[in-house]
N, C-alpha and C positions, 0 to 999 in steps of 0.2 A: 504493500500500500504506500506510493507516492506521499498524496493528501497529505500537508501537514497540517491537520486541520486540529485542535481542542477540541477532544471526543464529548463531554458534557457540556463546552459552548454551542457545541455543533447539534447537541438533541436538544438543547433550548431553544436555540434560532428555527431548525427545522419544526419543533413541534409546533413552535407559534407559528408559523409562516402557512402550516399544512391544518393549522384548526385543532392540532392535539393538546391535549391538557396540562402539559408539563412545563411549569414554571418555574425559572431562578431566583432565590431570595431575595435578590438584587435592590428593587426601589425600596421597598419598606424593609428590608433588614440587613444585610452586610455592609454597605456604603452607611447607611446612618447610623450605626454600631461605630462604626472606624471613624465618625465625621472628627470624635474628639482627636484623632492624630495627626498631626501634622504632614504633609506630604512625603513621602519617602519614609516615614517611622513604620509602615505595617511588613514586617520582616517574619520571614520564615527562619528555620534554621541557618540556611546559608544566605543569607542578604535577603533583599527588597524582592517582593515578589506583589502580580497582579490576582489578589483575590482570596480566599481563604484554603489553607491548607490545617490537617491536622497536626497541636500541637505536639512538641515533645511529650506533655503528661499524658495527654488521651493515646499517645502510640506507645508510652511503657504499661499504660494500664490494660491496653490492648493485646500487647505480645510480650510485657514481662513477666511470663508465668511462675518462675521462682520468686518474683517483688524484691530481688536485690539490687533492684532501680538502675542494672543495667540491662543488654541484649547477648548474650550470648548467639556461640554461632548456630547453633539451634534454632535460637528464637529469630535472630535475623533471617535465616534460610524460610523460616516461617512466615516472617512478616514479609521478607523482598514473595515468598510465592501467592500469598492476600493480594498482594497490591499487583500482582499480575494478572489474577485471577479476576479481580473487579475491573481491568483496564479490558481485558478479554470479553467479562459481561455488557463492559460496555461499548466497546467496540460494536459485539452483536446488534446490543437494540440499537444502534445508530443505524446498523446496515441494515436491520429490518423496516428500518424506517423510510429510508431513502429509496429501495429496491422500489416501489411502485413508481416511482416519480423517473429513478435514473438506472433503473433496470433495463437498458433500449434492446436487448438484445435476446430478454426473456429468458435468461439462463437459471435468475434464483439467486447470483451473484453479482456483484461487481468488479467489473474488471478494470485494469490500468485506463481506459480513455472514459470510462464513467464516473470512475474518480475525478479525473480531472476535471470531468463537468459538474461533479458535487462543490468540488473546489471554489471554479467559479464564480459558481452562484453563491456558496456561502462564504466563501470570503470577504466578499463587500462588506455581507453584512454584519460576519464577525468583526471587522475593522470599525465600523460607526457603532457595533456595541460599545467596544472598547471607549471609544473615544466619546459616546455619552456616557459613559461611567466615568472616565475622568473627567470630565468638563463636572458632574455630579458630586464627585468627592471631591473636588475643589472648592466649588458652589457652599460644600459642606462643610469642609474644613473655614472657610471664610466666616459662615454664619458663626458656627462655634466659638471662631475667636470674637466676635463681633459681641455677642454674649456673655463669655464665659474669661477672656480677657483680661483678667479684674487690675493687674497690675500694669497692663499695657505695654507689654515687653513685645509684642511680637508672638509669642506661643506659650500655649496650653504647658503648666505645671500638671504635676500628677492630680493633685486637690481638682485643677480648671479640667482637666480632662475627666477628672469620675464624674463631676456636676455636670460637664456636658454631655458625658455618657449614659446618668440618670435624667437628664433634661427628654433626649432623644429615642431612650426608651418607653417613657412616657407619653411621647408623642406616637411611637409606635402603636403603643397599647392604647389608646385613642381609637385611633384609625379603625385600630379591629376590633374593637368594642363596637364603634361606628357602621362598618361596611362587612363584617362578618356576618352574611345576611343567614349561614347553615349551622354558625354557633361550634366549630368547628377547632378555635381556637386561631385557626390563619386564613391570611388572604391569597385567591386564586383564584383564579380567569376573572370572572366580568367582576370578580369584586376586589379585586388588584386592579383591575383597572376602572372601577370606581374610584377606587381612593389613587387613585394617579389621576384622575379628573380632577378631583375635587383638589389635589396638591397643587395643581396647574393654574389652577381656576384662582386660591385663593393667591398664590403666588401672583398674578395677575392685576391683582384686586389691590394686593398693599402694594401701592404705587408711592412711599416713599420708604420700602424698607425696611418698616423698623418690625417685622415680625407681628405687627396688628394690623387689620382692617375697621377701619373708624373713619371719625370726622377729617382726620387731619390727609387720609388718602384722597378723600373728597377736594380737599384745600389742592392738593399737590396738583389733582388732576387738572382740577379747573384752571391752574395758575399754568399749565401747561396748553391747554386749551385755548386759554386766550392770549398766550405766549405765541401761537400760531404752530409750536410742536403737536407731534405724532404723538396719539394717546390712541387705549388697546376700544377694540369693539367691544365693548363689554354687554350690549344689549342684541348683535352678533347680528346686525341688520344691514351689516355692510356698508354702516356709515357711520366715520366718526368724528361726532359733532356733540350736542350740549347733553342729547338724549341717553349719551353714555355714561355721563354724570350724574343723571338724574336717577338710572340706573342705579349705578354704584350706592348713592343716598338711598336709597333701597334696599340695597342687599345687606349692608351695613348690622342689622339685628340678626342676618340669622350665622352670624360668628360673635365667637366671643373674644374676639382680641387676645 
């Protein structure tokens, strides 16, 4: 198999793309988890890495079956053949995935020129994953300092990082109190993308920033409005003008700042 593709980006992107149900924790839980670290701090074993890996303790609590808090070569042969074993399971359902779409030749398999049309296609789009999850944990890193800040140095202390990390779990637990319409405990399909509406929307909405929708958004707008600046559709009539305003002075009670 050519394809250097990320076998579990690779069944996220395809399952959304194809209407399957399989979702990455991504908007509401990884990226807002990590928002308290500053860029380049979420490190795995051997340096910086994109996205979450298991740590050291969950892989001794995993394969150090003596609990002498090392790996013997035992446990290692054990643990390197797990992790082959799950890259194998998942290699499969990737390819059982993709087979009806770029199976051109009916065989049951994929071969060297299907891959490369798997590739393709989802390379674009694992590329603009990528790059809205960073443009996202920027966005989040930024807030957190913007927040939690306290001394104004530039970056989260350990103290500004639990507050941010307790702020944004909170905020999580929100959301799925909110948009958990099956009581389920999490969000998926239309109700992850619920509350990514409704992130969008209020993100929108607070037009100067400070993390509230209120009176003083209304202020910003208007003062932009008659500034002759570009202000959002917010009543989404394809025209923005006073009505958007008037709008927003509306919407205003059903958040709570």
């Amino acid at each position: 198999m050519k394809a250097t593709l990320t076998i579990s980006a690779a069944l996220v992107l395809f399952g959304s793309a194809s209407g399957l149900t399989a979702q990455p924790e991504g908007l509401l839980g990884g990226p807002a988890m990590q928002a308290a670290q500053p860029e380049g701090e979420v490190r795995g074993e051997r340096g910086p890495r994109k996205g979450p890996r298991m740590s050291r303790a969950a892989f001794l609590e995993r394969f150090d079956t003596d609990g002498d808090g090392e790996l013997s070569d035992a446990e290692k042969a054990e643990a390197k053949e797990a992790m082959q074993a799950r890259r194998e399971a998942k290699k499969a359902e990737l390819e059982a995935r993709l087979l009806p779409r770029f199976d051109d030749n009916g065989d049951g398999k994929l071969d060297e020129a299907e891959w490369e049309a798997v590739k393709e296609t989802v390379g674009p789009m694992l590329r603009e994953r990528g790059r809205r999850g960073h443009e996202h944990r920027r966005h989040m890193h930024q807030r957190a300092l913007e927040l939690f800040d306290a001394d104004e140095d530039g970056r989260l202390s350990d103290a500004e990082k639990a507050a941010a990390k307790a702020h944004f779990e909170q905020k999580r637990a929100e959301l799925v109190e909110r948009f958990d319409a099956d009581g389920d405990g999490k969000l998926t399909g239309e109700e992850r993308r619920a509350a990514g509406q409704s992130i969008r929307e209020r993100r929108m909405l607070d037009a100067n920033r400070d993390g509230a929708v209120d009176e003083l958004d209304v202020q910003a707008i208007t003062e932009r409005f008659t500034a002759g600046e570009r202000i959002p559709d917010i009543n989404r009539d394809g025209v923005r003008d006073a009505s958007d305003v008037a709008e927003l002075l509306e919407r205003i009670g059903s958040y709570d700042g």
